[in-house]
C-alpha positions as CSV (number, residue, x, y, z in Angstrom):
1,X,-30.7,169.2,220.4
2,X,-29.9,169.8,216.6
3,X,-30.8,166.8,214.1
4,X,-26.8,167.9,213.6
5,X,-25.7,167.5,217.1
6,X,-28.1,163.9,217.7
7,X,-26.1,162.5,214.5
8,X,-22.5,163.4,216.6
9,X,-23.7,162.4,219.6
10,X,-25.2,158.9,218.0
11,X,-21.8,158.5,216.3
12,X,-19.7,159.2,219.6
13,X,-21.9,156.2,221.4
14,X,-20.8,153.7,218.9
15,X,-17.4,154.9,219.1
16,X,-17.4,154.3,223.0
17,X,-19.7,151.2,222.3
18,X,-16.8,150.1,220.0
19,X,-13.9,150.7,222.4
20,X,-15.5,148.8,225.6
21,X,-16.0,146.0,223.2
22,X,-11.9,146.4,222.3
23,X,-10.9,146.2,226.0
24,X,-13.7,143.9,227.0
25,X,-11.5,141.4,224.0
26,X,-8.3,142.9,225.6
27,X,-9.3,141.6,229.0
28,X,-10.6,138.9,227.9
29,X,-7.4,137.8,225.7
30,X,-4.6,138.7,228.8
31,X,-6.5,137.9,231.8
32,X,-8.3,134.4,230.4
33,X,-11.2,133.4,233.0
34,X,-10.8,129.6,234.5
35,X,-13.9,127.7,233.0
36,X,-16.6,127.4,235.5
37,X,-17.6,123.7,234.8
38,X,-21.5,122.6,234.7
39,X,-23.1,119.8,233.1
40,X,-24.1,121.6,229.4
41,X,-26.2,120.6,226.3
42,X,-24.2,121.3,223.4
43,X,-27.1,120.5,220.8
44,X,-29.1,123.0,223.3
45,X,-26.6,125.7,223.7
46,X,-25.9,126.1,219.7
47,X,-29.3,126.7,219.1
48,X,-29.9,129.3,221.6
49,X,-27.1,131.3,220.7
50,X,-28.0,130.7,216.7
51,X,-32.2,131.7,218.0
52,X,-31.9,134.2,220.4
53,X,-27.2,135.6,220.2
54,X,-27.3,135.4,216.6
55,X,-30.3,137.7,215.2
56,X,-29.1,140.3,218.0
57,X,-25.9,140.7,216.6
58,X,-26.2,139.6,212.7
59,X,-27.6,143.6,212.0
60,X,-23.9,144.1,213.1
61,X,-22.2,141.9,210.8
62,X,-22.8,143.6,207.7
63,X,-24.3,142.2,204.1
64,X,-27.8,142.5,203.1
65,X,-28.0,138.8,201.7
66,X,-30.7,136.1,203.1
67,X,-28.5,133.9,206.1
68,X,-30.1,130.1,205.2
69,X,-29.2,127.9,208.7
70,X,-28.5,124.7,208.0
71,X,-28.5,122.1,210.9
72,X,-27.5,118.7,211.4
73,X,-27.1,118.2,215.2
74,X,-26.5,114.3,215.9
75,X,-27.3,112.5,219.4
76,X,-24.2,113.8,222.4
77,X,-23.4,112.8,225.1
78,X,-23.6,114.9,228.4
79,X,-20.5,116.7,229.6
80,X,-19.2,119.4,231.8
81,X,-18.2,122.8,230.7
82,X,-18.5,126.6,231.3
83,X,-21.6,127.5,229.2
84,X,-20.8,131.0,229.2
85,X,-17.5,130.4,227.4
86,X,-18.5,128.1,225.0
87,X,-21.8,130.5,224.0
88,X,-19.3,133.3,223.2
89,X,-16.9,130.5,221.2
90,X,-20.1,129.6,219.2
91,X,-21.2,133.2,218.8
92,X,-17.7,134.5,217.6
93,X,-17.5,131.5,215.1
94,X,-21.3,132.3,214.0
95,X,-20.2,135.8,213.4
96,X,-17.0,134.8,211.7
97,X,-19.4,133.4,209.0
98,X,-22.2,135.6,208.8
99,X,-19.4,138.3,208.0
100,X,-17.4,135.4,205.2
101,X,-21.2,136.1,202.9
102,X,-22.2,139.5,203.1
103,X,-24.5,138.6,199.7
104,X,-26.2,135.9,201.7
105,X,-25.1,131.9,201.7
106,X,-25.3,128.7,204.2
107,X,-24.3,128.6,207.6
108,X,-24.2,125.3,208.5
109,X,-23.7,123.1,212.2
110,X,-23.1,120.1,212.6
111,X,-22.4,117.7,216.2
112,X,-21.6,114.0,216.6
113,X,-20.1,111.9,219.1
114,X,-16.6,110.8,217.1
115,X,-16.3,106.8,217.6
116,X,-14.4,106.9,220.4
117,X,-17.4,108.1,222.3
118,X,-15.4,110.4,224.4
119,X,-15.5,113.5,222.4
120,X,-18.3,115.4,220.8
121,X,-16.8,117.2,217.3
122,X,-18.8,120.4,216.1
123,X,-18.5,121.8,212.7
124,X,-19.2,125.4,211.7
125,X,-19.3,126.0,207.7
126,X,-20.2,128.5,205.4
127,X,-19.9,129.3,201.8
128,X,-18.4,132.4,201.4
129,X,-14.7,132.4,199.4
130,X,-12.8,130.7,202.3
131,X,-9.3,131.9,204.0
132,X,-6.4,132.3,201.9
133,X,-3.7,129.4,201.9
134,X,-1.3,131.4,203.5
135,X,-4.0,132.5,205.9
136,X,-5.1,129.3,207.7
137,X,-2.2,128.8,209.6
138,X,-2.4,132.8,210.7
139,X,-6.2,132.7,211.7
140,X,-6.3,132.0,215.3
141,X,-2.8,134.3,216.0
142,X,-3.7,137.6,218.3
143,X,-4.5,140.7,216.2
144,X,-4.7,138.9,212.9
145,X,-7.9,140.3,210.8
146,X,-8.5,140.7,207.4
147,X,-11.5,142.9,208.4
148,X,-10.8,146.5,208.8
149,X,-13.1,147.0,211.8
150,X,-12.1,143.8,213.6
151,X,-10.1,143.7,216.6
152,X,-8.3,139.8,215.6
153,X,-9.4,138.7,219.2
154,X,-12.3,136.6,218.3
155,X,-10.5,133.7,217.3
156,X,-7.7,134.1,219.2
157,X,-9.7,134.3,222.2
158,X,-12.1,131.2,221.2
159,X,-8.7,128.9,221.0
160,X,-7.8,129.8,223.8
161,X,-11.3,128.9,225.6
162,X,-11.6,125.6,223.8
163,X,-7.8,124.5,224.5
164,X,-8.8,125.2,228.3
165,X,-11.6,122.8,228.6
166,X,-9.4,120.6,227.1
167,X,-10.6,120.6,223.6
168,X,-8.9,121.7,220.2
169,X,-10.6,124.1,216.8
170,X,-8.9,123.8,213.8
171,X,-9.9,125.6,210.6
172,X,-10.0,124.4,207.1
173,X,-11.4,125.2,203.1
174,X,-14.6,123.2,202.1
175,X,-14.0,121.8,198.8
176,X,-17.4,123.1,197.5
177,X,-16.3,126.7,198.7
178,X,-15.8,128.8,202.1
179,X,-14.5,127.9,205.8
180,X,-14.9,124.9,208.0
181,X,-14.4,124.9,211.6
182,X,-13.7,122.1,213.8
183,X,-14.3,121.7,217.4
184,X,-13.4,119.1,219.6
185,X,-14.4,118.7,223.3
186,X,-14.0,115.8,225.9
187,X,-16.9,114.4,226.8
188,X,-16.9,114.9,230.3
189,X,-19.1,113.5,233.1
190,X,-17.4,115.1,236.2
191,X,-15.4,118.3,236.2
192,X,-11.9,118.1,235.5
193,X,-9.0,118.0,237.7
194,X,-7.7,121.2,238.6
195,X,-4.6,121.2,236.9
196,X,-1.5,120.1,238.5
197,X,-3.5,118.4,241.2
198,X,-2.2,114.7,242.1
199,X,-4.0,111.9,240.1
């Protein structure tokens, strides 16, 4: 095979690579998956997908600028979720960032039990040059990107996973510069009623 023909035939893998990522989003979006509830460590799950998740895919991502991780992960308590689900919330946000600095900047994560002590909040930041006003409230709609290779699932997909463990995400402008996101999850210590079942 020609150095010619290995360049076309390198190109037409991404291409397919690209489009079973589309549908696998697609699929994802229309035909949502019922969390499969087990007892998860947040604290532990962030930082495998930021250790192992994260440098797979950052090449992807773009930007040749040095990624500094910031982490502030406070004491949580145990609770019940689909650790598959929230891996690919945590990895899409993660992404979401690393693509907000292509000349570098801080990704930072924070955890905490809120006061209440019945819900664990996690904060994903960065300092790139933040969402446009008119933008927040667009974010998290399906198809909305401002990226011209992006599909506008991620987020859309990641709301959608969070509001069916129960939780909420909300996004927001860091005073000092770039995005914020907001998690919120019950703290759960036995799976959740299936829903519609009798109290």
């Amino acid at each position: 095979i020609s150095p010619e023909d290995k360049g076309v035939l390198q190109k037409v893998v991404a291409e397919i690579t690209q489009l079973e990522g589309l549908m696998k989003s697609f699929l994802n979006f229309a035909k949502p998956q019922k969390p499969r509830l087990e007892p998860v460590n947040v604290n532990q799950m962030l930082n495998t997908t930021l250790t192992f998740h994260l440098r797979r895919r950052a090449v992807g991502a773009g930007g040749s600028g040095t990624i500094e991780i910031v982490k502030e992960l406070g004491k949580l308590s145990p609770t019940q979720a689909d650790p598959t689900q929230l891996q690919q919330v945590f990895l899409n946000l993660f992404l979401n960032a690393l693509h907000a600095m292509p000349r570098g900047g801080k990704l930072g994560v924070r955890t905490c039990l809120e006061e209440d002590g019945k819900t664990i909040r996690i904060e994903v930041s960065d300092t790139g040059s933040g969402i446009r006003e008119d933008l927040l409230d667009k974010v998290f709609e399906p198809f909305f990107t401002t990226r011209s290779k992006g599909t506008g699932l991620g987020l859309a997909i990641s709301r959608q996973m969070i509001e069916r463990h129960g939780g909420t995400i909300t996004v927001a402008n860091r005073p000092g510069g770039g995005a914020l996101f907001t998690l919120r999850l019950p703290v759960r210590a036995e799976p959740a009623p299936e829903p519609g079942a009798a109290a």
